[in-house]
DRENDO-1510 file (C-alpha; in Angstrom, 1 decimal, always signed):
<recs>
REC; n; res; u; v; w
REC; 1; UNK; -172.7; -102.1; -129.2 .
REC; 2; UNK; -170.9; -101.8; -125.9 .
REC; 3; UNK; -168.6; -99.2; -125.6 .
REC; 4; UNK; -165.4; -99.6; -123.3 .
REC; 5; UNK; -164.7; -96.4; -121.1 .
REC; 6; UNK; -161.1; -96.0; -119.4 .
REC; 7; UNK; -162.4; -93.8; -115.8 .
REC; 8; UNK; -159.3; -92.0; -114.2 .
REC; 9; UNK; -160.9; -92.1; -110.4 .
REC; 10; UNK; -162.8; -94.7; -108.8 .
REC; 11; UNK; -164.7; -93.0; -106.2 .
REC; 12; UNK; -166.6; -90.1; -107.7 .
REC; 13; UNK; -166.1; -91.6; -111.0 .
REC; 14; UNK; -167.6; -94.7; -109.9 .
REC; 15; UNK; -171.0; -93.1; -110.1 .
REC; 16; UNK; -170.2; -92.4; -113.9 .
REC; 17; UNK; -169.2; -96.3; -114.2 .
REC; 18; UNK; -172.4; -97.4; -112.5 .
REC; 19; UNK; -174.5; -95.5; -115.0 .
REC; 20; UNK; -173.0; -96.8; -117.6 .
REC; 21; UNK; -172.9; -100.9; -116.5 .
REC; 22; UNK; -176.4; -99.8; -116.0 .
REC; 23; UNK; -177.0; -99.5; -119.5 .
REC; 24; UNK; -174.5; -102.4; -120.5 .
REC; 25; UNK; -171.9; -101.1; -121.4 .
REC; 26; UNK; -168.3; -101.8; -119.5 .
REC; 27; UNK; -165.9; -99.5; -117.6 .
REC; 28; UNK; -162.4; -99.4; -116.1 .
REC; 29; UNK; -161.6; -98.0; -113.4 .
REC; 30; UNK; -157.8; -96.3; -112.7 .
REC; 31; UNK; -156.8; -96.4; -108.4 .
REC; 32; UNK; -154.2; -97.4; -106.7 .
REC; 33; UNK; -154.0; -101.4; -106.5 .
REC; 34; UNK; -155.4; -101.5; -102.7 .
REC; 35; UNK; -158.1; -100.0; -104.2 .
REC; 36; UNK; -158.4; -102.1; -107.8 .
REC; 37; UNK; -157.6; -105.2; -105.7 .
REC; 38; UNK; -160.7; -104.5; -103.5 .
REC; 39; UNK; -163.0; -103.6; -106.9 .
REC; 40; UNK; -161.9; -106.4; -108.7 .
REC; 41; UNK; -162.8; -108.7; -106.0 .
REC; 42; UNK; -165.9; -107.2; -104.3 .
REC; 43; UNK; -166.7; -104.9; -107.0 .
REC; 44; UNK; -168.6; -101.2; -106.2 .
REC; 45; UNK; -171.9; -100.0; -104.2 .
REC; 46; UNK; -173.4; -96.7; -105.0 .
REC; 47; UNK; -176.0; -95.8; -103.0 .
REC; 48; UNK; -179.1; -93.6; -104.8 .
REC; 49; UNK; -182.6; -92.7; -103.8 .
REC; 50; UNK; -185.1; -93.0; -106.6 .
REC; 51; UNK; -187.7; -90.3; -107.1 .
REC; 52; UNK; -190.1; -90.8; -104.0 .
REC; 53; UNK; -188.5; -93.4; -102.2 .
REC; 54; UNK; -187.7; -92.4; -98.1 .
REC; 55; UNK; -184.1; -94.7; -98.8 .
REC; 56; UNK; -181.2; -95.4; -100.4 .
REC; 57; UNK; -180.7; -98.4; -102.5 .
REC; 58; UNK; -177.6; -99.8; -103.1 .
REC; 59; UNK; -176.5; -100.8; -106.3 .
REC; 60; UNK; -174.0; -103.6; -107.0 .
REC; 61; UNK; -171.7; -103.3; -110.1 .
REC; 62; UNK; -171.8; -107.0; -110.2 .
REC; 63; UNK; -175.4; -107.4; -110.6 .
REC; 64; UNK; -175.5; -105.1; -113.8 .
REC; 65; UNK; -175.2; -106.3; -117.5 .
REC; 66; UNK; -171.9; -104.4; -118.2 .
REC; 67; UNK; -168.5; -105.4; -117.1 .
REC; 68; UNK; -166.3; -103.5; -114.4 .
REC; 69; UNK; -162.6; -104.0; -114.0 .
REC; 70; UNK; -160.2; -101.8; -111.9 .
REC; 71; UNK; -156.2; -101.6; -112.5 .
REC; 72; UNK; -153.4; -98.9; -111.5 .
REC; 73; UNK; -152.2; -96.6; -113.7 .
REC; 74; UNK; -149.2; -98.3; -114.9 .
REC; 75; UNK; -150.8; -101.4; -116.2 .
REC; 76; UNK; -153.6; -99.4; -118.8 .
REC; 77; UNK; -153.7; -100.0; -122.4 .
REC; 78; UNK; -155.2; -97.0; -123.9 .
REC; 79; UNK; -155.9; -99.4; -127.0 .
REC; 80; UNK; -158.5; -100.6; -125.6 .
REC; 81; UNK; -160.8; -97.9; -125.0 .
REC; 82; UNK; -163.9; -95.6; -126.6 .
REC; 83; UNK; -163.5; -92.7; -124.1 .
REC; 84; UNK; -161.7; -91.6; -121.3 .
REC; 85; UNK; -163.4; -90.5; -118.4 .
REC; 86; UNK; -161.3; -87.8; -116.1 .
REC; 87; UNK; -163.0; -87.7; -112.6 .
REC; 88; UNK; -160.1; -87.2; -110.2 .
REC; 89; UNK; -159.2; -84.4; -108.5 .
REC; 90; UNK; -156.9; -82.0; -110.8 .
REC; 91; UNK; -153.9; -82.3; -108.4 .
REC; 92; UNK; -153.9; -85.6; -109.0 .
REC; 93; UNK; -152.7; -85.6; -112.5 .
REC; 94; UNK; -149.4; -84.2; -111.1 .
REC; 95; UNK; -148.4; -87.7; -109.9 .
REC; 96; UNK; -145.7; -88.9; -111.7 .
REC; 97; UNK; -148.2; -92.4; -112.9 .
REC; 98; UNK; -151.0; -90.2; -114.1 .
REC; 99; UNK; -148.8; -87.9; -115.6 .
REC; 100; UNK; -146.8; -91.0; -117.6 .
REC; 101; UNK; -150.7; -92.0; -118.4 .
REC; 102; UNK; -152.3; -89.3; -119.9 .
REC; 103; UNK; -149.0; -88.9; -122.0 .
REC; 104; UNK; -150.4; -92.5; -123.0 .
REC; 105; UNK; -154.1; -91.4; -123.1 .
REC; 106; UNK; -153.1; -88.4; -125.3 .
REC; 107; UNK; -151.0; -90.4; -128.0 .
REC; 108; UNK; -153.8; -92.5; -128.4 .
REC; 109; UNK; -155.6; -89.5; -129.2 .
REC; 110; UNK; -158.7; -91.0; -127.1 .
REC; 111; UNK; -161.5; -88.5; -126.7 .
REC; 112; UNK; -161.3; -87.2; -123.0 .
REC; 113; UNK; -164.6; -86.0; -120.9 .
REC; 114; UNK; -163.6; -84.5; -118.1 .
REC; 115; UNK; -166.2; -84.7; -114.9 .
REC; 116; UNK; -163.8; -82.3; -113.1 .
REC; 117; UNK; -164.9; -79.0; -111.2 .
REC; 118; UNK; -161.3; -77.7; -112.7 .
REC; 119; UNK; -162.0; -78.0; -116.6 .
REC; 120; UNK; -159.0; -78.6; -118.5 .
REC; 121; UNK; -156.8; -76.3; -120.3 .
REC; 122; UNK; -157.3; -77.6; -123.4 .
REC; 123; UNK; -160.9; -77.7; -122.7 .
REC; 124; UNK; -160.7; -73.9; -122.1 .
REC; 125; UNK; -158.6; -73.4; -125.2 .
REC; 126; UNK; -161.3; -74.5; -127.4 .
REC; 127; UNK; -163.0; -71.1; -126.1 .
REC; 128; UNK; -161.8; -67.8; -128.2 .
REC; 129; UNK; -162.3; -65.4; -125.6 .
REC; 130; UNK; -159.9; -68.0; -123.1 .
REC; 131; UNK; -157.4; -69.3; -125.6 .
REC; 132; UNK; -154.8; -66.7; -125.4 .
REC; 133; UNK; -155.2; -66.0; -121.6 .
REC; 134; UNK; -153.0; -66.6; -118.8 .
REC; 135; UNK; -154.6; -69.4; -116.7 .
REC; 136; UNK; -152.1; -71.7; -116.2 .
REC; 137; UNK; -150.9; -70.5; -112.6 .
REC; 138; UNK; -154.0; -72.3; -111.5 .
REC; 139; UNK; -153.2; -75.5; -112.2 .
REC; 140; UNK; -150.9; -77.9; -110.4 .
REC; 141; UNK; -149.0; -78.8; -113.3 .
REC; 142; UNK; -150.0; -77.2; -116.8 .
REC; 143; UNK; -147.6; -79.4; -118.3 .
REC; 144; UNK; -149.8; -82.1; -118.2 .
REC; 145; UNK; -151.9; -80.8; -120.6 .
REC; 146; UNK; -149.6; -79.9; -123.0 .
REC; 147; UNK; -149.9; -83.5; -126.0 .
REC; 148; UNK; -153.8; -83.1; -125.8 .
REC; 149; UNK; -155.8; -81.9; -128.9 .
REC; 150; UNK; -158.1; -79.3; -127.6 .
REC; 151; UNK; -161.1; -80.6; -129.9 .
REC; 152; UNK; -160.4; -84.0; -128.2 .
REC; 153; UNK; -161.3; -82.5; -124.3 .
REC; 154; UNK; -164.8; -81.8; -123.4 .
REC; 155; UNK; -166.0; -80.5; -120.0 .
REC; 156; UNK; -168.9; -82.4; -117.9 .
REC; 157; UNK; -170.4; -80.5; -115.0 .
REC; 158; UNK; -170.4; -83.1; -112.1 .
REC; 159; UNK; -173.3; -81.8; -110.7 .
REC; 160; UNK; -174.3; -84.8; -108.6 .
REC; 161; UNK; -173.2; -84.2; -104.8 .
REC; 162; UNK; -172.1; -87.8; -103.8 .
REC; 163; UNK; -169.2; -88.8; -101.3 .
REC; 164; UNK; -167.5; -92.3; -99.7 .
REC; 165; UNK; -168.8; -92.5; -96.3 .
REC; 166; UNK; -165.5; -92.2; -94.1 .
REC; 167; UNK; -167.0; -95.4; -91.9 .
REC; 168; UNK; -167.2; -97.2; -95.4 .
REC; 169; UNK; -164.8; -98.9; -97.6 .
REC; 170; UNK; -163.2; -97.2; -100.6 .
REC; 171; UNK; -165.5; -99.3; -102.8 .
REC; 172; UNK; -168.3; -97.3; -101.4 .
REC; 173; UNK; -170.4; -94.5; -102.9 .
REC; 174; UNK; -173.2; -92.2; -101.6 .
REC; 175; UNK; -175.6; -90.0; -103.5 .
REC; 176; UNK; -176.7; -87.2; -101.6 .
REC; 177; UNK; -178.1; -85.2; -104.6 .
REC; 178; UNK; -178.7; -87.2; -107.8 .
REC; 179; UNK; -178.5; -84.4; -110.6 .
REC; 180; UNK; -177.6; -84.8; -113.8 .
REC; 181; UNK; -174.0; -84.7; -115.9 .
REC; 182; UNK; -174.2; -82.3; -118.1 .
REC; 183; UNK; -171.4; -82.6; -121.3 .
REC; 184; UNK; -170.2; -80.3; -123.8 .
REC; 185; UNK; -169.5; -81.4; -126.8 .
REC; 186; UNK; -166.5; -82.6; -128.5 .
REC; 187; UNK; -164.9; -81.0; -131.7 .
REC; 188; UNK; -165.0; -84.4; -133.9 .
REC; 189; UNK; -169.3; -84.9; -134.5 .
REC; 190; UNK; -168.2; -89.0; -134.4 .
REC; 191; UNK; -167.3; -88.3; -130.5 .
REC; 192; UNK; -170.4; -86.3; -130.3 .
REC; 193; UNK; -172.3; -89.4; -131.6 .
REC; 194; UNK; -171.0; -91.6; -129.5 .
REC; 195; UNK; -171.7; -89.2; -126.2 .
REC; 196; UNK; -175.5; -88.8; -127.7 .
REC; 197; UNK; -175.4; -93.0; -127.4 .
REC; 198; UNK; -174.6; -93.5; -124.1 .
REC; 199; UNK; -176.9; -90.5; -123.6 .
REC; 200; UNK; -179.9; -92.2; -124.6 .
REC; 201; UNK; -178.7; -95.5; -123.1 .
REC; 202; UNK; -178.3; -94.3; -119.9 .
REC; 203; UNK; -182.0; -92.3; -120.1 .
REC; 204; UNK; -183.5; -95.8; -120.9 .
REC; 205; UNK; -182.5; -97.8; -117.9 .
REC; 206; UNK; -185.3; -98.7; -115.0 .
REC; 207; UNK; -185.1; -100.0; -112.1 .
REC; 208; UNK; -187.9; -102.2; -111.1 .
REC; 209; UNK; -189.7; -100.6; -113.5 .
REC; 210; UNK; -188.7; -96.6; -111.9 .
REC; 211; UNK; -186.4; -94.3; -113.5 .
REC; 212; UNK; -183.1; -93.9; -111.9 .
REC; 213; UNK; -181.6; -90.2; -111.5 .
REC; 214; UNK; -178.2; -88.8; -112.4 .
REC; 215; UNK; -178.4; -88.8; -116.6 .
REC; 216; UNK; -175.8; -88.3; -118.9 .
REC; 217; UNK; -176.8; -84.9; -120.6 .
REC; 218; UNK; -175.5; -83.7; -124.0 .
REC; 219; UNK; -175.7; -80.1; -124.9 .
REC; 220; UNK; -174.2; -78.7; -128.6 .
REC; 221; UNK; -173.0; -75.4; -126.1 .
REC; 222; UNK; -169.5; -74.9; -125.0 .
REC; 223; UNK; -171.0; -73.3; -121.8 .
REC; 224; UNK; -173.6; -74.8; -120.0 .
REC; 225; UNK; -170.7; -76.9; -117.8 .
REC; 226; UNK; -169.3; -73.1; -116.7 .
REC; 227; UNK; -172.6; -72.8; -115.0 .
REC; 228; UNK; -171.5; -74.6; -112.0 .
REC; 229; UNK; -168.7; -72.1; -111.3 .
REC; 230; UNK; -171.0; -70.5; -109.8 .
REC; 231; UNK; -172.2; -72.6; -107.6 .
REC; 232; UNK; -168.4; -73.3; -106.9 .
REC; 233; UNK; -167.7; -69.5; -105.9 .
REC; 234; UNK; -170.8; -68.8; -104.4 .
REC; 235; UNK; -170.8; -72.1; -101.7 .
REC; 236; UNK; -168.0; -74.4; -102.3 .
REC; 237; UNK; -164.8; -72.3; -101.7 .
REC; 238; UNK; -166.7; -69.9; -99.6 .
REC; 239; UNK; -166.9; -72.9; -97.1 .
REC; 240; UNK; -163.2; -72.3; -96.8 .
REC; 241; UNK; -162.7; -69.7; -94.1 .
REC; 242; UNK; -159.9; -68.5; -91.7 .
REC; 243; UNK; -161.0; -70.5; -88.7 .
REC; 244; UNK; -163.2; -73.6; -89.0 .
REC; 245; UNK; -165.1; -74.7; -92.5 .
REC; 246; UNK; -168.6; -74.0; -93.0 .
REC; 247; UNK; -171.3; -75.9; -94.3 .
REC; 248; UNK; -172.4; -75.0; -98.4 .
REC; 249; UNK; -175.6; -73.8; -96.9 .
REC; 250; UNK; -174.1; -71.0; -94.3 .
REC; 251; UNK; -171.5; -70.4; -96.9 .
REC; 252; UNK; -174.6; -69.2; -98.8 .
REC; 253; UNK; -177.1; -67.9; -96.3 .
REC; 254; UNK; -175.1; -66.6; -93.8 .
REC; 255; UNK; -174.9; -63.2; -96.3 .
REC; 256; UNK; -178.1; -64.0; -99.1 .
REC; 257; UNK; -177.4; -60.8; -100.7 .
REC; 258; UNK; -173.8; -61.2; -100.9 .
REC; 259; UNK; -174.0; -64.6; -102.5 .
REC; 260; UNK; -176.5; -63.0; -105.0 .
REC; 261; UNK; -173.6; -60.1; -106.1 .
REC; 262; UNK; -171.4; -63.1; -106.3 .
REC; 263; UNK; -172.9; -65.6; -107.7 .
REC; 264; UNK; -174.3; -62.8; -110.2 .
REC; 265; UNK; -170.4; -61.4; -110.9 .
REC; 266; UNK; -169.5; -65.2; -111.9 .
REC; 267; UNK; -172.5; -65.8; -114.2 .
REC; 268; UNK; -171.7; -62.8; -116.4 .
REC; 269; UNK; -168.1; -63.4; -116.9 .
REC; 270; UNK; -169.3; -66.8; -118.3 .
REC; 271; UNK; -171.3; -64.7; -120.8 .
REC; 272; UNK; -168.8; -62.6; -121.1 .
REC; 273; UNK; -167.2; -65.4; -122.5 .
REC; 274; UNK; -170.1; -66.4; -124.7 .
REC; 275; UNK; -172.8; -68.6; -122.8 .
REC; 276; UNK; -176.3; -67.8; -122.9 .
REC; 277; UNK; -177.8; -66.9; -119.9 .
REC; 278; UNK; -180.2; -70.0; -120.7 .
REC; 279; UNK; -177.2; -71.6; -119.9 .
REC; 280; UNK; -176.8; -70.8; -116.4 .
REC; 281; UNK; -179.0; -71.7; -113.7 .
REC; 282; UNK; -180.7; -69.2; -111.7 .
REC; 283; UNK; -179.4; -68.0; -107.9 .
REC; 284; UNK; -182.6; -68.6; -106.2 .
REC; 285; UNK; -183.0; -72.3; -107.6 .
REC; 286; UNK; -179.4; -72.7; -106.5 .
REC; 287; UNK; -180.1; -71.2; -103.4 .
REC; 288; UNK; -182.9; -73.7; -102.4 .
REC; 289; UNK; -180.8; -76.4; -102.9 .
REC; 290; UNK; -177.8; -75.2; -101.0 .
REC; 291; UNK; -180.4; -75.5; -97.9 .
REC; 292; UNK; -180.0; -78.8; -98.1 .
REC; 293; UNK; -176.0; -79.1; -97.9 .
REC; 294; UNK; -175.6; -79.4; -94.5 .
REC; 295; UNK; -171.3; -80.1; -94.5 .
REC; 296; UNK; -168.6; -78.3; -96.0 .
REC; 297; UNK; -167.7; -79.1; -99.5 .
REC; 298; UNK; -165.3; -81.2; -100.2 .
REC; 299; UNK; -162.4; -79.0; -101.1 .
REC; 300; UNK; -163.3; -77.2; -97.6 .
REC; 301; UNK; -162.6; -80.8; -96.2 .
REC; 302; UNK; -159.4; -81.4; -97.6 .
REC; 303; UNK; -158.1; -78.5; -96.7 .
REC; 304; UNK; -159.2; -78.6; -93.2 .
REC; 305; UNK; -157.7; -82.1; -93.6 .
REC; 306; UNK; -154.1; -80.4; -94.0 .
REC; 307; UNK; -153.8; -80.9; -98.0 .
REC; 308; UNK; -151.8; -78.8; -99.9 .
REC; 309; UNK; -153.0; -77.9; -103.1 .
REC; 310; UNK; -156.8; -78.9; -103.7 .
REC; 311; UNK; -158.3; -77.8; -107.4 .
REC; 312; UNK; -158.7; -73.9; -107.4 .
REC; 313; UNK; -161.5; -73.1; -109.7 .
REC; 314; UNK; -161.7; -70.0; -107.7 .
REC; 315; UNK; -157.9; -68.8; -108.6 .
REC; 316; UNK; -158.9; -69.3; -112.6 .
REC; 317; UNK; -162.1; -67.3; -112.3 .
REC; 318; UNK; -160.1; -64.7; -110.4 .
REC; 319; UNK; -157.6; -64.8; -113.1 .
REC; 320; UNK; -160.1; -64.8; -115.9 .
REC; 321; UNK; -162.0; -61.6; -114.3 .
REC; 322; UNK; -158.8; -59.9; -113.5 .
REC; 323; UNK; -158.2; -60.3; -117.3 .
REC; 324; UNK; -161.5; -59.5; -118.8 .
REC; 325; UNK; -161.2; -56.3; -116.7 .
REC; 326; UNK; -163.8; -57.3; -114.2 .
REC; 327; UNK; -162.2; -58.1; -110.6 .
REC; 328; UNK; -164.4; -58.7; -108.4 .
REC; 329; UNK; -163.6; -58.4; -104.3 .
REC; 330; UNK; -165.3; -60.7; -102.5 .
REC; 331; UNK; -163.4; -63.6; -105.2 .
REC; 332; UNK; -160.5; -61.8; -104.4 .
REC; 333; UNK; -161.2; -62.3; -100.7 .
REC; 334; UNK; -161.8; -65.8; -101.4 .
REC; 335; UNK; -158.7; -66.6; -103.6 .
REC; 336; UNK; -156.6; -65.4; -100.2 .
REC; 337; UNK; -158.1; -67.1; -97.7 .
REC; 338; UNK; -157.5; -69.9; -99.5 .
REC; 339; UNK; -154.0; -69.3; -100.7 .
REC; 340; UNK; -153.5; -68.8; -97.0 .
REC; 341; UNK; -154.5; -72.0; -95.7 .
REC; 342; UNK; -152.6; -74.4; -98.4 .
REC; 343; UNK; -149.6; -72.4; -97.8 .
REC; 344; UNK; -150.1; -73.3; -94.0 .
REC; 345; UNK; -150.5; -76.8; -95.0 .
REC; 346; UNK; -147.6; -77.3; -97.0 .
REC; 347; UNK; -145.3; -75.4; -94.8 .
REC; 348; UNK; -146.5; -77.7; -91.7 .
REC; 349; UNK; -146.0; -80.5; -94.3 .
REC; 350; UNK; -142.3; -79.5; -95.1 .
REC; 351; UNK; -141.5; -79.1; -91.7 .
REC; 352; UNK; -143.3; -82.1; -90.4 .
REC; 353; UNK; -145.0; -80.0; -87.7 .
REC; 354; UNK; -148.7; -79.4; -87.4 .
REC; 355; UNK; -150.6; -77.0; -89.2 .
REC; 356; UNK; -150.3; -72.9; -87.7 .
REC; 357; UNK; -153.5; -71.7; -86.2 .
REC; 358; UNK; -155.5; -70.1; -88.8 .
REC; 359; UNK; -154.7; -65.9; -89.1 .
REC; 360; UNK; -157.3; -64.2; -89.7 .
REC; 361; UNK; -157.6; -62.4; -93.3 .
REC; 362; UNK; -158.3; -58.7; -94.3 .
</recs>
């Protein structure tokens, strides 16, 4: 039976949509209406390699068996929907629409899966060890989360690197390293069901007779979506520095031994918080692939961009080490650099006057 899946985000969560139309079944996706006008006429290209192939193929939404609409915010029916899909950025659910539709979203009481770096907070109450912590100072606006159920949030590592090519149009989407989704599961073994179905429909579908990468993977642990943090400590944030970004792979191999002791530090306050070290994936596979990410991550981007506020995964695992007893420096180092350079951004923002100079950090 097709299942209908509401997708906040239609660039990074277009990949997730594509999977699924793939396997028949039919997705929405949430954007602004320059965006959903251009979707709903043209419809979406994600470009993937398949296992051996020297390029990219693209594929069309509207040469797949399921269905793919696009629509703002304002105009969703939550009724109509099996699962929500959260893949934008966590600032973005500050926005006064996305804010009025995940009020919607969490009346319905529609199960959520976030594919979000920043899990949710009621993702991260469903874990003991988390659920009477102080975390929401790393949020944009904790008050969005308030109306959900916690058993009705799960967490999917987006562990696929993809991006819109800036010389493409918004309907646009590259793979540049086709790893899997990896899910949690939900509280309710009917959601959990449902997340094993689109699972094994997803795992089924060929392409000219190949296998196509990025699966939908469904674990029964809490943990295995914390291993990316880090990943995300380790490269990602550390791309953020006082002068220019840095690519994920200097980020990573400009100290090796460093990036061990950090990546190390994040790992065991995951298991501090009860993951299994099966859960986690080792440094030195994560180090060979960071040889092969050549730009600076995308929250590196954005702030070199000028943004504001990006998602600050690295400010919660500060917070949660700080509280577990377990600081670490070199996150501390991290958290200030970039607490430094969105506080540049939004006072050049405020005034109207271009960004400072970047100030070097102790």
């Amino acid at each position: 039976m097709p299942r209908n899946v509401l997708i906040l985000g239609a660039s990074y969560g277009s990949l997730l949509a594509t999977k699924l139309l793939m396997a028949g079944h039919n997705a929405t996706l949430v954007c602004r209406k320059q965006t959903a006008d251009l979707i709903n006429r043209d419809g979406t290209e994600v470009r993937i390699k398949l296992r051996d192939e020297p390029t990219h193929r693209s594929i069309f939404s509207r040469e797949l068996p399921g269905t793919l609409d696009a629509v703002e915010p304002a105009k969703v029916d939550p009724s109509r929907y099996d699962l929500v899909g959260l893949a934008m950025q966590e600032p973005q659910y500050a926005t006064s629409e996305i804010k009025a539709l995940m009020a919607g979203i969490a009346e319905a009481k529609l199960p959520c899966l976030s594919i979000m770096n920043m899990p949710p907070l009621p993702y991260l109450k469903r874990i003991p060890a988390l659920a009477t912590m102080d975390l929401e100072q790393a949020y944009t606006n904790a008050a969005v989360w308030e109306r959900f159920e916690p058993g009705l949030v799960s967490l999917c590592s987006p562990d696929p690197q993809a991006f819109r090519p800036p010389e493409e149009a918004a309907n646009v989407l590259h793979v540049g390293l086709p790893t899997n989704f990896k899910a949690a599961p939900f509280a309710d073994e009917a959601h959990n069901a449902m997340l094993r179905e689109l699972e094994a429909d997803i795992d089924a579908v060929t392409l000219d007779g190949q296998d196509v990468p990025v699966k939908l993977k469904v674990f029964d642990s809490m943990f295995v979506p914390l291993a990316k943090w880090s990943m995300l400590l380790t490269g990602n944030y550390r791309c953020i520095t006082p002068a220019e970004p840095q690519s994920i792979r200097d980020a990573v191999h400009g100290d090796i031994n460093l990036s061990q002791s950090i990546y190390r530090h994040v790992d065991a306050v995951a298991q501090r918080l009860g993951a299994d070290p099966a859960d986690q994936v080792p440094f030195e596979k994560y180090a060979k692939a960071a040889e092969s990410l050549l730009k600076p991550s995308s929250a590196a981007r954005a702030v070199a961009g000028g943004s504001p506020s990006i998602e600050r995964v690295d400010l919660l695992v500060k917070l949660i080490s700080h509280q577990l007893g377990v600081p670490n420096a070199e996150i501390d180092r991290t958290v200030q650099i970039v607490n430094q350079k969105l506080n540049a951004s939004s006072a050049a923002k405020d005034s109207g006057a271009p960004a400072p100079a970047p100030v070097a950090v102790a």
